[in-house]
C-alpha positions in Angstrom: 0.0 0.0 0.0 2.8 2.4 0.4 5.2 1.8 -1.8 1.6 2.2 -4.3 0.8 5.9 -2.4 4.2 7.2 -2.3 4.1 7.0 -5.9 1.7 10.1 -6.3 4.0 12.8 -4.2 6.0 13.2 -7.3 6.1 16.7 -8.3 5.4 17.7 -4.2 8.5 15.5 -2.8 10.3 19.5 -2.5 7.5 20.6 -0.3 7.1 17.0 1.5 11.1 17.1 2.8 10.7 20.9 3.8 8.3 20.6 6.1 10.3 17.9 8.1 13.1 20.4 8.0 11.1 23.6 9.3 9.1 21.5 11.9 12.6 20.2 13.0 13.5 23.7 13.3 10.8 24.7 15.2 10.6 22.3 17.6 14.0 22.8 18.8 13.8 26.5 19.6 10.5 25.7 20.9 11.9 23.4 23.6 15.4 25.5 24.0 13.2 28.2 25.4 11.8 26.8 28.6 15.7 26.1 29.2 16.5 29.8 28.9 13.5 30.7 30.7 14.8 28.6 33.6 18.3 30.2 33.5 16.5 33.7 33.0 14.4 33.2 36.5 17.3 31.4 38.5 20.4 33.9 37.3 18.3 37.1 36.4 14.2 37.8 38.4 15.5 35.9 41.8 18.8 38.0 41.4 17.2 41.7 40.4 19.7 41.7 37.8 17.7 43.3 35.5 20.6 44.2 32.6 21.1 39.8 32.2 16.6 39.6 31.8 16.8 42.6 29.1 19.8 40.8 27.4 17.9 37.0 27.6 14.7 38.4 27.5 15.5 39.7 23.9 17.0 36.6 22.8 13.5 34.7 23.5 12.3 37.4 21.8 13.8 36.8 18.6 14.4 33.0 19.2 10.1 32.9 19.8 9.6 35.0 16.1 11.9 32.7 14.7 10.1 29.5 15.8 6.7 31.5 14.7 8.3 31.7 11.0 9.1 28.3 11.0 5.4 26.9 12.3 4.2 29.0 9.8 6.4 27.9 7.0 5.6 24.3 7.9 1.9 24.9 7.5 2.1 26.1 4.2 4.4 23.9 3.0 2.9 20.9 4.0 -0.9 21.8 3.0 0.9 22.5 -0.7 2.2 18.7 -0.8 -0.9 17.6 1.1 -3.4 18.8 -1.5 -1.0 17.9 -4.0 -0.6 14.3 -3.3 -4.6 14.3 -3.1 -5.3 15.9 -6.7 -2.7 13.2 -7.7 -4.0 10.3 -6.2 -7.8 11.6 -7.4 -6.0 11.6 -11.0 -4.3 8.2 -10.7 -7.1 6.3 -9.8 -9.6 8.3 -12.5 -7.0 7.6 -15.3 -6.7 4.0 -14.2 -10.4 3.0 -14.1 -10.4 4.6 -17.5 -8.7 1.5 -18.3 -10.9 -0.8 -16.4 -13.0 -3.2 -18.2 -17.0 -4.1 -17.2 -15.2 -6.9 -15.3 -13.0 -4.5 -13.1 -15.9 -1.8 -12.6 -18.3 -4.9 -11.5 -16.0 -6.1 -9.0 -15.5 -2.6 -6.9 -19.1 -0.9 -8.5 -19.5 2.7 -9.2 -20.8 3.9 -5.8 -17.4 2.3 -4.1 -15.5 3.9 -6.6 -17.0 7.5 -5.9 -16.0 6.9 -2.3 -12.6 5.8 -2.7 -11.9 9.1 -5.0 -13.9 11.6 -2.6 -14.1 9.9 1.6 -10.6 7.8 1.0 -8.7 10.5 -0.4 -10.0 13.1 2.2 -8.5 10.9 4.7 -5.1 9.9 3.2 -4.8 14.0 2.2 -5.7 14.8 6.0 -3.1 11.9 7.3 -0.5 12.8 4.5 -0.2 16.6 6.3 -0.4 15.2 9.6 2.6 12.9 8.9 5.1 15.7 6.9 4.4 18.0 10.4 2.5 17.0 13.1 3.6 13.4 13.1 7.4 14.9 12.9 6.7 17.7 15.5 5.2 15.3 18.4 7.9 13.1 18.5 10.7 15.5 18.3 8.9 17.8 21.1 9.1 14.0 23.0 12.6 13.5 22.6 14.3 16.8 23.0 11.8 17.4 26.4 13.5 14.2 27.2 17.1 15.2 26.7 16.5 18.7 28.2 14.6 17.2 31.2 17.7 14.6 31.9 20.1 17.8 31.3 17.9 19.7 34.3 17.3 16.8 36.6 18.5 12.8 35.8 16.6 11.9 38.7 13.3 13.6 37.6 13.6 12.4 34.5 12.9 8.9 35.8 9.4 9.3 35.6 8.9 10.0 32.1 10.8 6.6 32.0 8.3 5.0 34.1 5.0 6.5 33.1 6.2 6.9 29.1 6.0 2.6 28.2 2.4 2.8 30.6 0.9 5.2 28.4 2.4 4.0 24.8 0.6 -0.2 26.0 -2.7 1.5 26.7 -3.0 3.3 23.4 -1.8 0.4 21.7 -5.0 -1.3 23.3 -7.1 1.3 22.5 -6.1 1.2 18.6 -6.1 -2.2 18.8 -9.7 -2.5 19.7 -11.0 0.3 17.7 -9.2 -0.5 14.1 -11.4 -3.3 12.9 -14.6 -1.1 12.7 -13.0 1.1 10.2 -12.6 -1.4 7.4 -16.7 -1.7 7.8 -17.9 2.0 8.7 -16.2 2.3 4.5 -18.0 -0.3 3.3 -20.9 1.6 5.0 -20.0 4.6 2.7 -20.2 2.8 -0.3 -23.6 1.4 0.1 -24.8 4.7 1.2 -23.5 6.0 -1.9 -25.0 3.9 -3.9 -28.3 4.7 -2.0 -28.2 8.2 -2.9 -27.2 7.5 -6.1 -29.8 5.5 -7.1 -32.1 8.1 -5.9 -31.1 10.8 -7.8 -30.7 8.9 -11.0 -34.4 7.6 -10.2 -35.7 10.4 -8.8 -38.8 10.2 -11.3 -39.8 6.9 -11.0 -39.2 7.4 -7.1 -42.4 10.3 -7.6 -44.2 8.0 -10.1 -44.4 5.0 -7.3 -44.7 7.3 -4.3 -41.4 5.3 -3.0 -40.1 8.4 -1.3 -40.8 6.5 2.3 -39.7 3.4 1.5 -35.7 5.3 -0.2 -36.1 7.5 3.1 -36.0 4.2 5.3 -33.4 2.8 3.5 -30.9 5.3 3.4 -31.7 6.0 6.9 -31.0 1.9 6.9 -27.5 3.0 5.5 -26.9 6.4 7.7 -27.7 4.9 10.8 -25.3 1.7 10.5 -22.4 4.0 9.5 -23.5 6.3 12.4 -23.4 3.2 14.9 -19.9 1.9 13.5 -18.4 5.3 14.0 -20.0 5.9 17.1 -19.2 2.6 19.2 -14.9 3.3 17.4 -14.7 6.9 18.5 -16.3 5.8 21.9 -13.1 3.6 22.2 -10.7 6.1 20.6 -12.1 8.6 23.3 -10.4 6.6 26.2 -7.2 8.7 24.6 -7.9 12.0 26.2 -8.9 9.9 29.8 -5.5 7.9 29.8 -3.9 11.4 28.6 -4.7 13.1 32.0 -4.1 10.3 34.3 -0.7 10.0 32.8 -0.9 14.3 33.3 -1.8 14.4 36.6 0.2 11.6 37.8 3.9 13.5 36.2 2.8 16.7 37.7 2.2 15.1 41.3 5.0 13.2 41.0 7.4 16.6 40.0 5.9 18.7 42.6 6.7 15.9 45.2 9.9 15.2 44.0 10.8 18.4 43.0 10.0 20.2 46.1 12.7 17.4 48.2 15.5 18.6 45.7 14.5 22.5 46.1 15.0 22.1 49.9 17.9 19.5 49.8 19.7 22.3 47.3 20.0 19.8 44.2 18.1 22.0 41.9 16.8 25.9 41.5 13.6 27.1 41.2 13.3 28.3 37.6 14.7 24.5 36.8 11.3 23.0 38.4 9.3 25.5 36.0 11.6 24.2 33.3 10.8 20.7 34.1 6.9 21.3 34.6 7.3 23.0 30.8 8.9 19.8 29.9 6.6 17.1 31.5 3.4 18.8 29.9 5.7 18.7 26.6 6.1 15.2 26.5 2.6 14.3 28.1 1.1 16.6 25.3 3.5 14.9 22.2 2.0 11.6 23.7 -1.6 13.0 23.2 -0.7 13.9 19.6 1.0 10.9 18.5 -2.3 9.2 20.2 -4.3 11.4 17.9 -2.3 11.2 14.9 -2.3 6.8 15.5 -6.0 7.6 15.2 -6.0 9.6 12.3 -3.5 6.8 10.9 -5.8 4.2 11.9 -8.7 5.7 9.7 -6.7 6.7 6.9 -5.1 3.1 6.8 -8.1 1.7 5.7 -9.0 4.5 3.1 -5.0 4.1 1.9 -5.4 0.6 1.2 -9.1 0.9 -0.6 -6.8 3.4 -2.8 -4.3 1.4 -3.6 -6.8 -1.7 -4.5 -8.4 0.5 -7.0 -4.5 1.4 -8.5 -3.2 -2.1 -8.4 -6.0 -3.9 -9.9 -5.0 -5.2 -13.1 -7.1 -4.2 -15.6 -8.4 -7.7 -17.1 -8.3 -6.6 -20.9 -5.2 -4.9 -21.9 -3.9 -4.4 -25.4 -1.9 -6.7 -26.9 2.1 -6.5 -27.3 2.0 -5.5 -30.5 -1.8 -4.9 -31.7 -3.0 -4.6 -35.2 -4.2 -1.2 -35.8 -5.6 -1.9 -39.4 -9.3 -2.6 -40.2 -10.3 -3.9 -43.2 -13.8 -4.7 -43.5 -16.8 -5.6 -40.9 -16.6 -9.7 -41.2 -17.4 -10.9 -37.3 -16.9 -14.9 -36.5 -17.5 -16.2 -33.1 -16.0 -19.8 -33.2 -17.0 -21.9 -30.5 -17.4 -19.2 -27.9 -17.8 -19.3 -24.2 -18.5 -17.2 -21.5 -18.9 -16.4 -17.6 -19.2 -13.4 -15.9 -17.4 -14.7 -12.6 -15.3 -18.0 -12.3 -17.4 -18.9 -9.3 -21.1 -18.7 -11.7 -22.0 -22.2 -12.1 -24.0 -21.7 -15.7 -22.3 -20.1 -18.5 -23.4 -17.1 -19.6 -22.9 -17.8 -23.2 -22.4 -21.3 -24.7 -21.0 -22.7 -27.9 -21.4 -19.7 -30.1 -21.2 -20.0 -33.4 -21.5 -17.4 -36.0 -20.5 -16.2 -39.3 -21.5 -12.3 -40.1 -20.6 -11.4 -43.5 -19.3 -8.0 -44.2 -22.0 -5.4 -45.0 -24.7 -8.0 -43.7 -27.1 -6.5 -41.7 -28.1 -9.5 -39.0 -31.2 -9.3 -36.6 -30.9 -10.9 -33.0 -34.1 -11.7 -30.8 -34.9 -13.9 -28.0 -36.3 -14.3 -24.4 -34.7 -11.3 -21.7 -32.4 -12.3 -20.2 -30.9 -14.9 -23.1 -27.6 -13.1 -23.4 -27.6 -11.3 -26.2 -25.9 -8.2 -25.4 -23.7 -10.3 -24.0 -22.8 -11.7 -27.4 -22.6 -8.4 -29.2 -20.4 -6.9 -25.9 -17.6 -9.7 -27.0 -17.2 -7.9 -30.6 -15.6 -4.3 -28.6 -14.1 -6.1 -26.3 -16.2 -4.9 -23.6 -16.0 -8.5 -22.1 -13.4 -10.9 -23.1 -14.3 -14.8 -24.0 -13.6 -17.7 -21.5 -13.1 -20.1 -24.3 -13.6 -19.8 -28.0 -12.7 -17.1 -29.8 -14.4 -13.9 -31.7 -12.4 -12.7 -34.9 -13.3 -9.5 -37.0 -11.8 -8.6 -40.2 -10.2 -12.2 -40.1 -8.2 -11.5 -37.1 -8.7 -12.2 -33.2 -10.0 -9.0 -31.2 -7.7 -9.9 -29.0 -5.2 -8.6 -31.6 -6.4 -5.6 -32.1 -5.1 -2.3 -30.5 -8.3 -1.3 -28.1 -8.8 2.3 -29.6 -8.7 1.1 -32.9 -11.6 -1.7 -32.4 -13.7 0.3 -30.6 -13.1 3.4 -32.7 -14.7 1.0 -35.9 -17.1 -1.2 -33.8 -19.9 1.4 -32.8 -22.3 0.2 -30.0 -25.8 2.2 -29.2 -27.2 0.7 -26.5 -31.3 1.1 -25.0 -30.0 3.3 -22.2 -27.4 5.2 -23.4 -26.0 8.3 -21.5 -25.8 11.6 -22.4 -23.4 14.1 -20.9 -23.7 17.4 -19.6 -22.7 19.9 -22.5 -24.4 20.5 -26.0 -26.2 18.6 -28.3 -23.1 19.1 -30.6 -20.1 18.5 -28.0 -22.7 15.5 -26.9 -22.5 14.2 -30.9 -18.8 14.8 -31.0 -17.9 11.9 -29.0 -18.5 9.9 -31.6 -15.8 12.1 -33.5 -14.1 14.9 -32.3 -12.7 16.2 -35.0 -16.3 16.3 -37.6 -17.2 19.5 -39.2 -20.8 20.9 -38.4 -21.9 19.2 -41.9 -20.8 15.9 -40.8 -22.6 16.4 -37.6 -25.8 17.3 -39.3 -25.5 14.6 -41.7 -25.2 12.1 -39.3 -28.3 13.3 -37.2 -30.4 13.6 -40.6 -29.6 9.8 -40.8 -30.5 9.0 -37.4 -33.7 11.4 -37.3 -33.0 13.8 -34.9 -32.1 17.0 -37.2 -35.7 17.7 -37.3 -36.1 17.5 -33.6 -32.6 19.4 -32.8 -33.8 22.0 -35.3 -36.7 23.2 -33.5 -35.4 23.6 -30.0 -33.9 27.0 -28.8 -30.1 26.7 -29.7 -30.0 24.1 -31.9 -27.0 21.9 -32.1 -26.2 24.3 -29.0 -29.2 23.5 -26.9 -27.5 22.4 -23.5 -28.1 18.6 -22.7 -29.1 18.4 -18.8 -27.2 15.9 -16.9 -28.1 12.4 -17.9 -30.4 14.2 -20.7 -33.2 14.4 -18.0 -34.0 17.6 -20.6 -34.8 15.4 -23.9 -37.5 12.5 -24.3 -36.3 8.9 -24.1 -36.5 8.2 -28.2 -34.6 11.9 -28.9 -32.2 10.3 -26.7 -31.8 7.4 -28.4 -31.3 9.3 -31.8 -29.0 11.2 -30.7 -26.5 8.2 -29.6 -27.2 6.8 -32.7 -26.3 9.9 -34.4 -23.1 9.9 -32.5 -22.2 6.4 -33.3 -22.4 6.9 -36.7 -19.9 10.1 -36.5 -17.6 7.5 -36.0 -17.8 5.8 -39.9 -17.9 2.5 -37.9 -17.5 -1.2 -39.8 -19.6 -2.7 -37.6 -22.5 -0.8 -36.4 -24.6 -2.6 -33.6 -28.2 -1.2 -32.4 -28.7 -2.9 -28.7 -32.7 -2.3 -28.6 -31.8 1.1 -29.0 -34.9 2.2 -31.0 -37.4 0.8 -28.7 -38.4 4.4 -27.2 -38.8 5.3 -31.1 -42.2 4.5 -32.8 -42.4 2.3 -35.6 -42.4 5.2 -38.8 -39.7 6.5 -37.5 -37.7 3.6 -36.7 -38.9 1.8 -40.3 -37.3 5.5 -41.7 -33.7 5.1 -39.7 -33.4 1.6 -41.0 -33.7 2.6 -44.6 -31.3 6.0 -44.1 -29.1 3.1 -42.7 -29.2 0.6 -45.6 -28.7 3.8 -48.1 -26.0 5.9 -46.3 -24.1 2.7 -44.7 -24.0 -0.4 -47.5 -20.5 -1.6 -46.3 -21.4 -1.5 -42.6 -22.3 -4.4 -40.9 -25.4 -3.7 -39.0 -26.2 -5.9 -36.0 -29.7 -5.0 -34.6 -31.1 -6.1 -31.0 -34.6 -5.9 -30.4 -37.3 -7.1 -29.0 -39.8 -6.2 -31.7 -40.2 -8.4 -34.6 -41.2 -5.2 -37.2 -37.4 -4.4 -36.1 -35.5 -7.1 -37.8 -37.9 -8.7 -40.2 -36.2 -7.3 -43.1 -32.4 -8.2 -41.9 -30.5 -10.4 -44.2 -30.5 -13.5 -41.3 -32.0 -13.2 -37.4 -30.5 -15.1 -35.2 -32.7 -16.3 -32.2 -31.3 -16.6 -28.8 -32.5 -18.9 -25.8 -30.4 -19.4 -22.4 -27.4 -18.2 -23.7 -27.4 -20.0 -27.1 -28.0 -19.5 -30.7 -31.3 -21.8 -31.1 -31.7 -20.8 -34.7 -30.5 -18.7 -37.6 -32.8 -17.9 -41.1 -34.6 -14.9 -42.8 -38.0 -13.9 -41.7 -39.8 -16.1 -43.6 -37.6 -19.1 -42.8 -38.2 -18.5 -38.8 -41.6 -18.6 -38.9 -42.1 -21.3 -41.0 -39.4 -23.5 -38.7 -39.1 -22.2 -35.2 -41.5 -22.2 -32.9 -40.0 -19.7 -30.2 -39.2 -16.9 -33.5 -43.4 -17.3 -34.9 -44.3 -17.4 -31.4 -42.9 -14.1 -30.4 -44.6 -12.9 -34.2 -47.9 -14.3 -33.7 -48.3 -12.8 -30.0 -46.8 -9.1 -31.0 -49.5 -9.4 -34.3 -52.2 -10.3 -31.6 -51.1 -7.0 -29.6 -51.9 -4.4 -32.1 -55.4 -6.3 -33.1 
């Protein structure tokens, strides 16, 4: 987990070393000056030499700016590389999910990922500053108090000794007993998260369904185990401050005892008791630090190693060595494909696939929900790698292929495609970021959506709400087709991604389609017969196999599931 962390100081490992260096600083002029003060009382007030307090009372003077300067320096320092090391870490794990296949974002989900970039890094950043300053300052205000206590008195200094290894095997019981609720109050966050999340992504059909009590109870559900985690750790943690003034109380007594038998017996002065009281709360106070900063550690340990799960994890599709970065046509083969979302599933997900898609062919898939065919069509982008088998396009594996390239000529529209905050155009653009305004246009004109872009206030610069809460379910879905197509693909596949369109329209995209796109291969999912009726072959999919492949005509004569599906959706509009 460290040697992971460390990794995102870089540019900040200037400001992360200064800080050590002015606490240091600090922390020794800070502890020289109850020595002076000592020497000040004994040789200057209980003399009335007044010329030696001027003299020594300006040197504290200058030594206490001084020490002020360096505090001060520290501070800033350390809240530079502190935030630094935050925006890096936030960047590090961003960039790497980027890489992250479905696989990868399924095993942490997105709600645990939000917390590990937002909560997690809070608390490493908070910990990180801690441990360039404070975590350098309370142990060097220990020490020195130490050495300058055993210069004053050797035989006082015994009870640090004594009252020091006491205090350090309490907190370590007290840590010891809190830690393991940490690891859990995160996992809290995430499902929280997700909670919210859901909410707000659902807040319509929350409304629709008058489900506002039954969200309220569960993410109260959520709140209130975090809030019971948290509590019954901090509860423990607070034994800290109880142990701290024992320990106090106990090294003042035990001075003021002790001291007061070397006053009278002559082995020490009165200024060097003051010195030594200055000293015992110096150490008893570095103890209470490092107790806090153990609990700080103790939090943050968890969110560090959350953070370094989510940089570590191996992405589990990479590109190849030396990847083909050449497409020639849109030919897709699955030969003797098989799939599993997670080694432990018992039931493959898909099972002894085999297909032959011509280039140019425009195929139509159907079959029962839940059948796998998105599934199928995922394996052609590489959005989920095969088990066993293998799928080739353009004669060679996709395995071969350099990632950008595949995906950059394999365009997917999916049912619920996402829209991003921005413009209709900057929206369309993803597809191509480099297309002219015509291109743009031309490409909506093909997926039907110039007429509907055309009539709205700004046009192509209409601003798309978040998730496109501002534009109706089938606009949506013509503009993602529009934006696939931007991106000239080979193979263009429609995931029941005209089912919020009506059946004119639809009918209408298909033909611009077949005209403006001969050489694409078209792969359309749906669940509507009209859909795919006039595709060159439909395959039909049951339990994660292909159960038949024909035309239209051939499918209803031969399989009973295909003519089934036909006769029922004819029955509907009756």
């Amino acid at each position: 987990m460290i040697n992971t962390l460390r990794k995102s100081i870089r540019q900040y490992k200037k400001q992360s070393l200064l800080s050590p260096l002015f606490v240091t600083g600090e922390v020794i002029i800070e502890m020289l000056i109850p020595y002076l003060v000592g020497i000040l009382i004994d040789n200057g007030i209980m003399k009335g030499n007044m010329a030696y307090i001027t003299k020594w009372g300006a040197i504290l003077l200058v030594l206490t700016i001084v020490s002020l300067v360096l505090g001060a320096s520290a501070s800033y320092v350390s809240a530079h590389a502190s935030a630094g090391f935050a925006a890096n870490l936030r960047k590090d794990m961003f960039y790497h999910v980027q890489d992250y296949s479905f696989e990868n974002i399924d095993k942490f989900s997105s709600a645990s990922l939000v917390t590990r970039m937002t909560t997690d890094v809070n608390n490493v950043q908070m910990s990180y500053q801690i441990l360039i300053r404070i975590a350098v300052r309370a142990p060097m205000m220990l020490i020195v108090s130490v050495i300058m206590s055993v210069i004053i008195s050797p035989k006082l200094s015994l009870i640090f000794v004594v009252l020091a290894p006491i205090f350090i095997l309490l907190l370590a019981i007290i840590i010891k007993s809190a830690y393991p609720y940490f690891p859990r109050i995160f996992k809290g966050y995430d499902r929280m998260n997700q909670v919210v999340r859901e909410n707000i992504r659902g807040i319509r059909e929350v409304k629709t369904y008058v489900q506002e009590k039954p969200q309220t109870v569960e993410f109260k559900k959520s709140s209130g185990f975090i809030y019971k985690l948290f509590s019954t750790a901090q509860k423990i943690m607070s034994l800290n401050s109880l142990v701290v003034m024992a320990v106090l109380n106990i090294s003042n007594l035990a001075i003021c005892w002790f001291g007061a038998k070397e006053i009278v017996g002559g082995g020490l002065q009165t200024g060097q008791l003051i010195s030594m009281f200055s000293y015992s709360n110096s150490v008893l106070n570095s103890l209470n630090i490092l107790a806090m900063i153990f609990t700080q550690l103790v939090i943050s340990g968890a969110s560090g190693r959350r953070i370094a799960d989510v940089i570590n994890e191996k992405p589990s599709i990479e590109n190849p060595h030396k990847p083909l970065t050449h497409f020639n046509n849109g030919e897709v083969i699955f030969d003797n494909v098989n799939f599993k979302y997670n080694n432990d599933d018992k039931e493959l997900a898909l099972s002894d696939i085999n297909l032959h898609i011509k280039p140019g062919e425009t195929i139509g898939m159907i079959g029962k929900t839940g059948s796998s065919k998105s599934t199928l069509v995922s394996m052609i982008p590489r959005l989920y790698d095969t088990d066993s088998g293998a799928v080739r396009v353009s004669g060679h594996n996709v395995k071969s292929y350099d990632l950008k390239t595949l995906r950059d000529n394999v365009a997917m529209v999916l049912q619920n495609n996402v829209l991003f905050s921005g413009t209709i155009k900057d929206n369309l653009k993803w597809g191509n970021e480099n297309a002219t305004d015509e291109e743009v246009i031309a490409a909506a004109k093909v997926a039907h959506a110039d007429d509907f872009i055309q009539e709205m206030p700004d046009k192509y610069d209409t601003m798309v709400e978040q998730g496109g809460t501002n534009v109706s379910g089938g606009q949506k879905q013509r503009i993602t087709i529009a934006r696939a197509l931007l991106k000239k693909p080979k193979i263009l596949i429609l995931d029941d991604s005209t089912s919020a369109v009506d059946t004119q329209t639809e009918r209408e995209i298909r033909e611009a389609l077949a005209k403006n796109m001969p050489e694409t291969t078209k792969i359309i999912i749906s669940q509507r017969i009209v859909s795919i009726k006039d595709a060159d072959r439909i395959v039909v999919m049951d339990e994660g196999k292909i159960q038949d492949i024909g035309t239209h005509d051939e499918l209803m004569k031969n399989n009973e599931l295909y003519s089934s599906i036909a006769k029922f959706q004819e029955e509907q509009k009756k």
